[in-house]
N, C-alpha and C positions, 0 to 999 in steps of 0.2 A: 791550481792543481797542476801538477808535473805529468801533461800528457803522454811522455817518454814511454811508458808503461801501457797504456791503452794502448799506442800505435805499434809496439811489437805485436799484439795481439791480433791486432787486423792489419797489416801493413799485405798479408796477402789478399785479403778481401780487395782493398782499397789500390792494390796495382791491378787485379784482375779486371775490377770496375773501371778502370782508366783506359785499360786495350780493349774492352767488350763491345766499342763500337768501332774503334780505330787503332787501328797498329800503332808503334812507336818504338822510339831508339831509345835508350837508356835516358838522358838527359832531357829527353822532350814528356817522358815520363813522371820523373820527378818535377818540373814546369807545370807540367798538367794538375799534378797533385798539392802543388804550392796552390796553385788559381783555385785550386776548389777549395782550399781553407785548409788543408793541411801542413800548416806553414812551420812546423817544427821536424819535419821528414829531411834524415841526411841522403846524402848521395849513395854510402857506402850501404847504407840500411838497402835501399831502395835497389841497388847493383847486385848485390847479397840474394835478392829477395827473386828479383828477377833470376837467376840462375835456379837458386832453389825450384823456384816453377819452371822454370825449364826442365830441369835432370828429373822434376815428378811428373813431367807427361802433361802441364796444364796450357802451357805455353807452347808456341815454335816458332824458329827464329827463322829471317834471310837477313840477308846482307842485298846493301843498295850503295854500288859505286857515287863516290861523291867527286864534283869538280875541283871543288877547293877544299882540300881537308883528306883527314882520312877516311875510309871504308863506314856506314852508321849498319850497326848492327840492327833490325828493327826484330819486333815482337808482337806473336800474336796471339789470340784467345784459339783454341781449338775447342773441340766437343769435348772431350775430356775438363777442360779447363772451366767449359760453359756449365757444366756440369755442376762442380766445386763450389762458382760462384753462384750459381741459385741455391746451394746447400750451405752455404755460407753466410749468404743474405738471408735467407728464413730463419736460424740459429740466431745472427746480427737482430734480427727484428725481435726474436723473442725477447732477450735477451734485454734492447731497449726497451720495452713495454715491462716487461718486470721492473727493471731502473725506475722510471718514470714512476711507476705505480709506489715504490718505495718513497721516492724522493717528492712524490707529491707534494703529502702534508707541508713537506718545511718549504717546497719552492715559491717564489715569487708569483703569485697570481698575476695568468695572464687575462687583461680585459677584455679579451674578446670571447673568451669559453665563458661560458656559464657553469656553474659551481652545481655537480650532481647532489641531489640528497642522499645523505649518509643512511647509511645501512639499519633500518630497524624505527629511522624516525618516521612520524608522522607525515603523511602528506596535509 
């Protein structure tokens, strides 16, 4: 499946989730977002997305002089932003459990759940 498509859709969830305990510069962002498993995430997606949350109030920026290098913009989670992402996350969840519940019957049994009884049979 061509995750392309799901990641537009949450790419803001999923940078809010990445600054919600620790600021960060653009590039240290998408790093962050590769390590968690989101390994098909571009730089410009992710630069894009970052500003976007900034100009809606979820984000705020400083800047942190660097030795070697240029100026690292960093970013952060505000109340506003904290906001978003726990309203973002409860929608995310729903959302997965409806999934899940669709895609049950055909998925892969895992061995460690045990198999509820269906609806109307006998115990």
């Amino acid at each position: 499946m061509d995750t392309t498509q799901l990641l537009k859709g949450v790419l803001d969830l999923a940078v809010l989730a990445v600054v919600r305990d620790e600021d960060g510069y653009g590039y240290d962002i998408v790093r962050r977002l590769r390590d968690a498993g989101i390994g098909d995430v571009g730089d410009a997606s992710v630069y894009g997305t970052l500003r976007r949350l900034y100009s809606g109030g979820a984000l705020s920026s400083y800047v942190v002089p660097s030795d070697g290098g240029p100026h690292r913009k960093y970013y952060a989670i505000n109340p506003q932003g904290r906001r978003m992402l726990e309203e973002q996350t409860d929608t995310w969840i729903q959302f997965a459990v409806a999934m899940s519940g669709l895609l049950s019957p055909h998925a892969a049994p895992d061995p460690l759940v045990k198999p509820r009884p269906e609806a109307g049979a006998q115990r």
